[in-house]
N, CA, C and O atoms as a MOPAC input file, in Angstrom:
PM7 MOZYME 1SCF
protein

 N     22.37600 1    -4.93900 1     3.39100 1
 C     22.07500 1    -4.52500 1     2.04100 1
 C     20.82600 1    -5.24700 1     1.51500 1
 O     19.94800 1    -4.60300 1     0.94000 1
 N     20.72200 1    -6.68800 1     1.71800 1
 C     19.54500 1    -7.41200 1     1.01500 1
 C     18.48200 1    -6.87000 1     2.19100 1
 O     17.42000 1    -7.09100 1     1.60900 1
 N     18.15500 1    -6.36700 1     3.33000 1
 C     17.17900 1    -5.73600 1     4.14300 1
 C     16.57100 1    -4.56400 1     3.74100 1
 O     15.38300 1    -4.27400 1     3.88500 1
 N     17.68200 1    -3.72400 1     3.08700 1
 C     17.34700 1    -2.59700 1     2.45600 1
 C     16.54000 1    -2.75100 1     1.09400 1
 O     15.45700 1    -2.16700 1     1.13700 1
 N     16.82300 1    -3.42400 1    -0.14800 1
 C     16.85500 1    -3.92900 1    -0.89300 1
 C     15.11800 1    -4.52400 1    -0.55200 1
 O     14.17900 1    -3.83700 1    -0.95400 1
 N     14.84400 1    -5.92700 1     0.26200 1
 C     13.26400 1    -5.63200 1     0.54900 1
 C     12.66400 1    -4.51400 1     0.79000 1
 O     11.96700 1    -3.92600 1    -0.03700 1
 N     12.91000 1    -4.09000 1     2.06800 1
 C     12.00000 1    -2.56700 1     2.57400 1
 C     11.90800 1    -1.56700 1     0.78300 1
 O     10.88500 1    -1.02400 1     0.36800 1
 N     12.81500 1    -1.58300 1     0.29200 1
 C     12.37200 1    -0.80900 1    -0.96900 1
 C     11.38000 1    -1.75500 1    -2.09500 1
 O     10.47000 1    -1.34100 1    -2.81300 1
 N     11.89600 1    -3.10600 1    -1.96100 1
 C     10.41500 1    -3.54800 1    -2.86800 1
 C      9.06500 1    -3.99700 1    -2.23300 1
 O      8.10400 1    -4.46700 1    -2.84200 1
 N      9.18900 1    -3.72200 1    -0.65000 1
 C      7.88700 1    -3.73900 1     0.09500 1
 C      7.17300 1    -2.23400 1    -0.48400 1
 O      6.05100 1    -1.99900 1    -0.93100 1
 N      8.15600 1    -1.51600 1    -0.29200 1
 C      7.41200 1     0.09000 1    -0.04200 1
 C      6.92800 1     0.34700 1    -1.82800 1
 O      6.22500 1     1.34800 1    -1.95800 1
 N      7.28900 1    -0.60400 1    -3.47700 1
 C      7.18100 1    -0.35500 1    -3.75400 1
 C      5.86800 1    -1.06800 1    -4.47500 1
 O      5.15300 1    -0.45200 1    -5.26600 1
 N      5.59600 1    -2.78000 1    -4.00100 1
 C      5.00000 1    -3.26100 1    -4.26300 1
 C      3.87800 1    -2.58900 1    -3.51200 1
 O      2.86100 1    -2.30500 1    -4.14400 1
 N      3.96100 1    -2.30300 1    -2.21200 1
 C      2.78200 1    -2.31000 1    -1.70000 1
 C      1.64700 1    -0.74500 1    -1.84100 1
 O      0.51500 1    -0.50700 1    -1.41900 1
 N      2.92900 1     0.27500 1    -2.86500 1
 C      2.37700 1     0.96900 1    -3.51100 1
 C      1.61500 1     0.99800 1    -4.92100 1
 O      0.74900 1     1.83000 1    -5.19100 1
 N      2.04100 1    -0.00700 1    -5.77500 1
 C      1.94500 1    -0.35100 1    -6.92500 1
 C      0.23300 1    -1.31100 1    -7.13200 1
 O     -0.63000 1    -1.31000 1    -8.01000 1
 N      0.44000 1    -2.19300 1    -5.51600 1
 C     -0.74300 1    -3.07300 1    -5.93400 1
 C     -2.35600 1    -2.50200 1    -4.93800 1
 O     -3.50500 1    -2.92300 1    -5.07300 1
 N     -1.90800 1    -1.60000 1    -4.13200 1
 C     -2.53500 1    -0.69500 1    -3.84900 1
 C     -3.41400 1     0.13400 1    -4.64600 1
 O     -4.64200 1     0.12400 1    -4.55800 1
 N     -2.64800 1     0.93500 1    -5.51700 1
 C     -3.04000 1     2.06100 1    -6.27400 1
 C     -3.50000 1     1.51400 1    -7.35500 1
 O     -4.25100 1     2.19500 1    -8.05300 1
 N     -3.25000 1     0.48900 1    -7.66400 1
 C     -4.16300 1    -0.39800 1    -8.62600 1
 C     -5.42500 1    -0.80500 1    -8.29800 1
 O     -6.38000 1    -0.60600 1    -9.04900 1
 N     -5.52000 1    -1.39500 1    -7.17200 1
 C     -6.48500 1    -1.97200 1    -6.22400 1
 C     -7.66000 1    -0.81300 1    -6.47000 1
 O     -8.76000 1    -1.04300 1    -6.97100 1
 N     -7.13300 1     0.61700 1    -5.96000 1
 C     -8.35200 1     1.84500 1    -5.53700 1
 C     -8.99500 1     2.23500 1    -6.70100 1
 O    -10.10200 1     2.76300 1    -6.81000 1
 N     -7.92800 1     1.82100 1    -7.85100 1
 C     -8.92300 1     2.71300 1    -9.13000 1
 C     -9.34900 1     1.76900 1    -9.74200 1
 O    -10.42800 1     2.05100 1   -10.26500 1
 N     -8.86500 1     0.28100 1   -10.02900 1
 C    -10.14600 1    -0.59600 1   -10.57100 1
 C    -11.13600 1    -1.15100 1    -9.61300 1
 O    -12.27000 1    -1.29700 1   -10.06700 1
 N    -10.91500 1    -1.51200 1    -8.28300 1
 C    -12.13300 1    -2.03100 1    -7.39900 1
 C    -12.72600 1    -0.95100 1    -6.38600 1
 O    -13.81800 1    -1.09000 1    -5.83600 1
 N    -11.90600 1     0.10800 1    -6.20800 1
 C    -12.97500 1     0.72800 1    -5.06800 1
 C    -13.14700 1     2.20100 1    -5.58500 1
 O    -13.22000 1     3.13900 1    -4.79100 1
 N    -13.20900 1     2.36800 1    -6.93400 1
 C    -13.68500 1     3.63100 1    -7.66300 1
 C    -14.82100 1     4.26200 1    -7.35700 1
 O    -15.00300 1     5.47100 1    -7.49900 1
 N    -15.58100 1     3.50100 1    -6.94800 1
 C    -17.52100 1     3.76200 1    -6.59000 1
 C    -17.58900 1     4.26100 1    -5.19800 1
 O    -18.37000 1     5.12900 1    -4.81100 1
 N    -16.72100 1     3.65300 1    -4.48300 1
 C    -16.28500 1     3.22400 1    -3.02900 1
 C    -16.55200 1     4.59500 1    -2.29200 1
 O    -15.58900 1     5.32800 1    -2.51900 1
 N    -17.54900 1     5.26300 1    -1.44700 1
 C    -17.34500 1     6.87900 1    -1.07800 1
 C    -16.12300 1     6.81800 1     0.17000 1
 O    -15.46300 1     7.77300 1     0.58100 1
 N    -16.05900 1     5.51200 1     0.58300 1
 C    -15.00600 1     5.72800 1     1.85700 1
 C    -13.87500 1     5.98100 1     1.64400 1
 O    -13.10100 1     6.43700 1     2.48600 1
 N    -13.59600 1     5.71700 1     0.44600 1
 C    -12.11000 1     5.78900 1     0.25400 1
 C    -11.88300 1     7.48300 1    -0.00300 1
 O    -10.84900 1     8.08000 1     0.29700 1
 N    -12.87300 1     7.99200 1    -0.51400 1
 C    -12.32600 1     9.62800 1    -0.42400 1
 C    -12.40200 1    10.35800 1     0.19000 1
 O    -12.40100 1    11.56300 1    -0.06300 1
 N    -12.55300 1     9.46700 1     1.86800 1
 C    -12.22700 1    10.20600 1     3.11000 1
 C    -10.68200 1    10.82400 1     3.17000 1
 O    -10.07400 1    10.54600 1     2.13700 1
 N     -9.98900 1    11.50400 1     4.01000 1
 C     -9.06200 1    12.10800 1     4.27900 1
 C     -8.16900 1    10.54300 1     5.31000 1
 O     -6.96600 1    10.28400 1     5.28600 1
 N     -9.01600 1     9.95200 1     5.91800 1
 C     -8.03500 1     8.76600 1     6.76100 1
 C     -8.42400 1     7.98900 1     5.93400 1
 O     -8.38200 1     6.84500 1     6.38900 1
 N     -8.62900 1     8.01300 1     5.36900 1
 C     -8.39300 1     6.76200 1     4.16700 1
 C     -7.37900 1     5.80500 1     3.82000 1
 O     -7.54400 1     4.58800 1     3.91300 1
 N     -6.03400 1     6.52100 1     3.30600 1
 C     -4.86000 1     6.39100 1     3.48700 1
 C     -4.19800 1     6.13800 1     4.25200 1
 O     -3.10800 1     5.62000 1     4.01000 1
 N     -4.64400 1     6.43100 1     5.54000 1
 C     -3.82200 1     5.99900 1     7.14300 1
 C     -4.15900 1     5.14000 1     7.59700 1
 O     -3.45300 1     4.16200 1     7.84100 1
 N     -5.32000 1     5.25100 1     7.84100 1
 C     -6.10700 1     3.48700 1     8.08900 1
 C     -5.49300 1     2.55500 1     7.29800 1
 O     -4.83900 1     1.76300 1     7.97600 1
 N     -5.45300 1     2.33200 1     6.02000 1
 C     -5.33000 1     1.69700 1     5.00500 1
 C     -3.68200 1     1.41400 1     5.73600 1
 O     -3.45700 1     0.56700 1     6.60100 1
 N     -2.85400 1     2.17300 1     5.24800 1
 C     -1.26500 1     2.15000 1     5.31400 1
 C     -1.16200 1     0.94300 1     7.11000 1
 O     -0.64000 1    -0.16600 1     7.21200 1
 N     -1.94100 1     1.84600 1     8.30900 1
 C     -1.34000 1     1.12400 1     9.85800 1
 C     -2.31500 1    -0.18400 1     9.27800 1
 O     -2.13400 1    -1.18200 1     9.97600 1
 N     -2.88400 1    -0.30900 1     8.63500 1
 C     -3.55200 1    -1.96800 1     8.29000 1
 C     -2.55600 1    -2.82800 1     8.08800 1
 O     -2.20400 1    -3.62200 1     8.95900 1
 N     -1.94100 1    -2.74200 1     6.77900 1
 C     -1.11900 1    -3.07300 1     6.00600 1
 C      0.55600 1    -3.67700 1     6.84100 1
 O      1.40400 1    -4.53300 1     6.58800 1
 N      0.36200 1    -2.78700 1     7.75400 1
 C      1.90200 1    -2.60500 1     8.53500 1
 C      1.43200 1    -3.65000 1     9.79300 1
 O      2.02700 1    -4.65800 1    10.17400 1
 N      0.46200 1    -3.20600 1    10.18700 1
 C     -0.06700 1    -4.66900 1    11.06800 1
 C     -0.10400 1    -5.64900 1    10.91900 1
 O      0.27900 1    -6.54700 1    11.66900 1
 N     -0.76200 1    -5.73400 1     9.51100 1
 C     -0.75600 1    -7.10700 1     8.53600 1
 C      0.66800 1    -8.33700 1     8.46900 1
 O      0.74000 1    -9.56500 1     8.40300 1
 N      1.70100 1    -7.15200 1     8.53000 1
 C      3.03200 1    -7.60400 1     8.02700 1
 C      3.81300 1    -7.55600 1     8.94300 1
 O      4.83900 1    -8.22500 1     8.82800 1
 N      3.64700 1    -6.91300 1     9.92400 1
 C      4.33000 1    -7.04500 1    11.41900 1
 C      5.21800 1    -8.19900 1    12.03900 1
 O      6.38600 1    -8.19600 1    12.42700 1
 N      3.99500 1    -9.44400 1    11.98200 1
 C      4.38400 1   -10.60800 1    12.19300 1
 C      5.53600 1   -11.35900 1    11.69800 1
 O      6.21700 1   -12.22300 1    12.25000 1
 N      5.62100 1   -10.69700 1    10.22500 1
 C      6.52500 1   -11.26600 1     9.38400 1
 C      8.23100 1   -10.80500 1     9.86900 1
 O      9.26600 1   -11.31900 1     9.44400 1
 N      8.13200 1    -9.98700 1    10.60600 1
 C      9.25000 1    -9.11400 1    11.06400 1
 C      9.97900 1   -10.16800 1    12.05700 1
 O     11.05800 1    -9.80400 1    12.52500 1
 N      9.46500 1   -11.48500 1    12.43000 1
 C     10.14800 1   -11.94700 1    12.78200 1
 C     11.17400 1   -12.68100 1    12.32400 1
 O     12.04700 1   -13.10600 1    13.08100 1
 N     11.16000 1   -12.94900 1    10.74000 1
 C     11.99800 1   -13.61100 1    10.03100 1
 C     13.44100 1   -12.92700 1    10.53200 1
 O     13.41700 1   -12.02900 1    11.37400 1
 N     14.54000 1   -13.34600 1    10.03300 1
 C     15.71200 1   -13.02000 1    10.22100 1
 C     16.19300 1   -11.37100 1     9.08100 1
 O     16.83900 1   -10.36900 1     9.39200 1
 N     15.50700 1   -11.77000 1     7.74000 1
 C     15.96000 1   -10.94000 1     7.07800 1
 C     14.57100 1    -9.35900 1     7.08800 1
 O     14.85300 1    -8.17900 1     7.29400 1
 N     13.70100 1    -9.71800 1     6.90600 1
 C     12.42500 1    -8.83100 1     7.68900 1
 C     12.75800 1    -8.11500 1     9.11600 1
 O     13.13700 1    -8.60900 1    10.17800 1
 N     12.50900 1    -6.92800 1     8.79000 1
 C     12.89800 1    -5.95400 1    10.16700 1
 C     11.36400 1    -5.02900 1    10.07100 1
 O     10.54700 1    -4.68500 1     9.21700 1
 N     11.58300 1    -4.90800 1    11.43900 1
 C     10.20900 1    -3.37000 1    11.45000 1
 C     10.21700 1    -2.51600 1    10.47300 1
 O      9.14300 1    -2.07500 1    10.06600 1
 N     11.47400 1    -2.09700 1     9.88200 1
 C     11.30300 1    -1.12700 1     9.28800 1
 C     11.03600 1    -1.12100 1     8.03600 1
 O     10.83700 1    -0.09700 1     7.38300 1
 N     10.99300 1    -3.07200 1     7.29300 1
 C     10.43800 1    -3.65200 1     6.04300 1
 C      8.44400 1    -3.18200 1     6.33500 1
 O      7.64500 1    -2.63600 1     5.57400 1
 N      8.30300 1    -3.64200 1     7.57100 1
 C      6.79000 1    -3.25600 1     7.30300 1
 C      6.21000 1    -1.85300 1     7.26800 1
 O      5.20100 1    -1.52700 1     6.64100 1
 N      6.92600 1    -1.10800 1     7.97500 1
 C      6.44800 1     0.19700 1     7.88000 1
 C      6.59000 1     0.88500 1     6.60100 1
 O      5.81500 1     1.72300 1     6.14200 1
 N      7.74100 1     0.40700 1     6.03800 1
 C      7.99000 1     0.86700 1     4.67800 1
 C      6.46100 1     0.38800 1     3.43300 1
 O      5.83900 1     1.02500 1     2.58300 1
 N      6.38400 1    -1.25100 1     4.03700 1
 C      5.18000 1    -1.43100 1     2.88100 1
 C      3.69600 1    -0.51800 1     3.53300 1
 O      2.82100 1    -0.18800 1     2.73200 1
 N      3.56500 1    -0.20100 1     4.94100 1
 C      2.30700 1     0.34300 1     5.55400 1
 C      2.34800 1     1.89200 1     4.76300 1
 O      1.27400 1     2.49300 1     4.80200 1
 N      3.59400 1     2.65300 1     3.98500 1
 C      3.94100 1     3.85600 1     3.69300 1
 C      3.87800 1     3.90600 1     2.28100 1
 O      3.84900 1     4.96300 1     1.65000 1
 N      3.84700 1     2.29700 1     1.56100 1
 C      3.46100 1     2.04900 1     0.22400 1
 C      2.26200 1     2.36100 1    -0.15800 1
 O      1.87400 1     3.16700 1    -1.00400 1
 N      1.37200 1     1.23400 1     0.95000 1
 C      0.06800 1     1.17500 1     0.41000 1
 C     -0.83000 1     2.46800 1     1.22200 1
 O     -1.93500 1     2.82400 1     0.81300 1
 N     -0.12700 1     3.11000 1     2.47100 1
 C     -1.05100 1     4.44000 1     2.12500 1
 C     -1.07300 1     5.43400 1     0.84000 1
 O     -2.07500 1     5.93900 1     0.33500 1
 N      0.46100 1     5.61200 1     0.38300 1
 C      0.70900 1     5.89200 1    -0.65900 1
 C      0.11800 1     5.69800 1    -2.10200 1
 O     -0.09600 1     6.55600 1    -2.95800 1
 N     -0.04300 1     4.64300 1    -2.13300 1
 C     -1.06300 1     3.73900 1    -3.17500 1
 C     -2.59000 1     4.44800 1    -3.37200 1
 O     -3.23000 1     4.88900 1    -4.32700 1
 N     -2.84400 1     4.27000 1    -1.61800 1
 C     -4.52200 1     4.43700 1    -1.47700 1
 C     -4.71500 1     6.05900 1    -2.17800 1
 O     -5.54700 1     6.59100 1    -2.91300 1
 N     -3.59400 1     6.43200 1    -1.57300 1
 C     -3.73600 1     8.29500 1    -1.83100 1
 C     -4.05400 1     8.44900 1    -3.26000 1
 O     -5.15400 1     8.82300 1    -3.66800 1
 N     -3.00600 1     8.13300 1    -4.03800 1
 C     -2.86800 1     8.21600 1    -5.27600 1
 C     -3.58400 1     7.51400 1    -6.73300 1
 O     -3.74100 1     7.79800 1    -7.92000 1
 N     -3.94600 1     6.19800 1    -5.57000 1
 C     -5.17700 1     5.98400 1    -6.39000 1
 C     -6.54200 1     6.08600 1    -7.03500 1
 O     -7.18100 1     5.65200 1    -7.99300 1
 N     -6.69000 1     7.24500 1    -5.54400 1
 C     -8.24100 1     7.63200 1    -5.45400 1
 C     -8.41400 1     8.95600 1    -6.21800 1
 O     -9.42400 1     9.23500 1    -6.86500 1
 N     -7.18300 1     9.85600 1    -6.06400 1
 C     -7.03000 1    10.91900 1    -6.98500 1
 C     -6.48100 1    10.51800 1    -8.27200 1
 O     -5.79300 1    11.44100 1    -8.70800 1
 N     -6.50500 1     9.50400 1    -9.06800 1
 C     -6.45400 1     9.21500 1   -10.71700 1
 C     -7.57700 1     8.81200 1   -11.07300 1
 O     -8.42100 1     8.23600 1   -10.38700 1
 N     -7.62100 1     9.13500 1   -12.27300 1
 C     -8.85700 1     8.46800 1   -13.25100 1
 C     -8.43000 1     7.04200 1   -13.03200 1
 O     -7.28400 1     6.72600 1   -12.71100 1
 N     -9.64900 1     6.00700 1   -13.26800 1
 C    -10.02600 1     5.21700 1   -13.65000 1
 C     -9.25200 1     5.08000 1   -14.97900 1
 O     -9.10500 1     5.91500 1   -15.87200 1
 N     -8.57400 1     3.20600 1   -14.83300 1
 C     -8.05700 1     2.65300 1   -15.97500 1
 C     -8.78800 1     2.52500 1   -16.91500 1
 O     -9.88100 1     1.98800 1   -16.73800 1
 N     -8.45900 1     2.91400 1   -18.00700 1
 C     -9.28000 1     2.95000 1   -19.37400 1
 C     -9.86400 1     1.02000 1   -19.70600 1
 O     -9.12300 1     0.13100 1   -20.12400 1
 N    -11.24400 1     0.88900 1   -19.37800 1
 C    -11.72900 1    -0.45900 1   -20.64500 1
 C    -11.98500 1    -0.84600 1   -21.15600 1
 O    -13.19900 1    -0.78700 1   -21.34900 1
 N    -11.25700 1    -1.60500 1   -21.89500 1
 C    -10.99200 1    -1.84800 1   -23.57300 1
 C    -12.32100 1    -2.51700 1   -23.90700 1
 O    -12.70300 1    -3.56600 1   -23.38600 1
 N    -13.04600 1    -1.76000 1   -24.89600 1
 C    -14.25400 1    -2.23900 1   -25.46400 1
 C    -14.71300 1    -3.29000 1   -26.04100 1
 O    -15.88500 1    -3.32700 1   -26.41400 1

């Protein structure tokens, strides 16, 4: 239950700080509105965190979940406007 419980706040953080990431720092960015954008980005992420899978409570399927966040993220970030700033 607490395995499950990560893999859902991997998959949700790593959507959340993602999609934040694309529309305030890489708005200008032309790479990101490639089509592998998102995939690259996501098997990065899951590579990144792989290692961590060796902990006891961390399983493969905690990282793939955050690699499915932050493609998720990338996607969705690049198709929103830009956060409004405050003047």
């Amino acid at each position: 239950m607490i395995g499950l419980a990560l893999a859902v706040a991997a998959l949700a953080g790593g959507f959340l700080v993602s999609r934040d990431f694309v529309r305030r720092k890489l708005r200008y960015v032309d790479a990101v509105r490639k089509p592998s954008a998102p995939l690259i980005a996501g098997a990065a992420a899951a590579a990144v965190v792989l290692p961590v899978a060796l902990l006891p409570i961390v399983t493969v399927g905690t990282a793939v979940a955050f690699g499915v966040g932050v493609a998720g993220g990338v996607a969705s970030g690049r198709s929103a406007p830009p956060p409004e700033t405050p003047v």
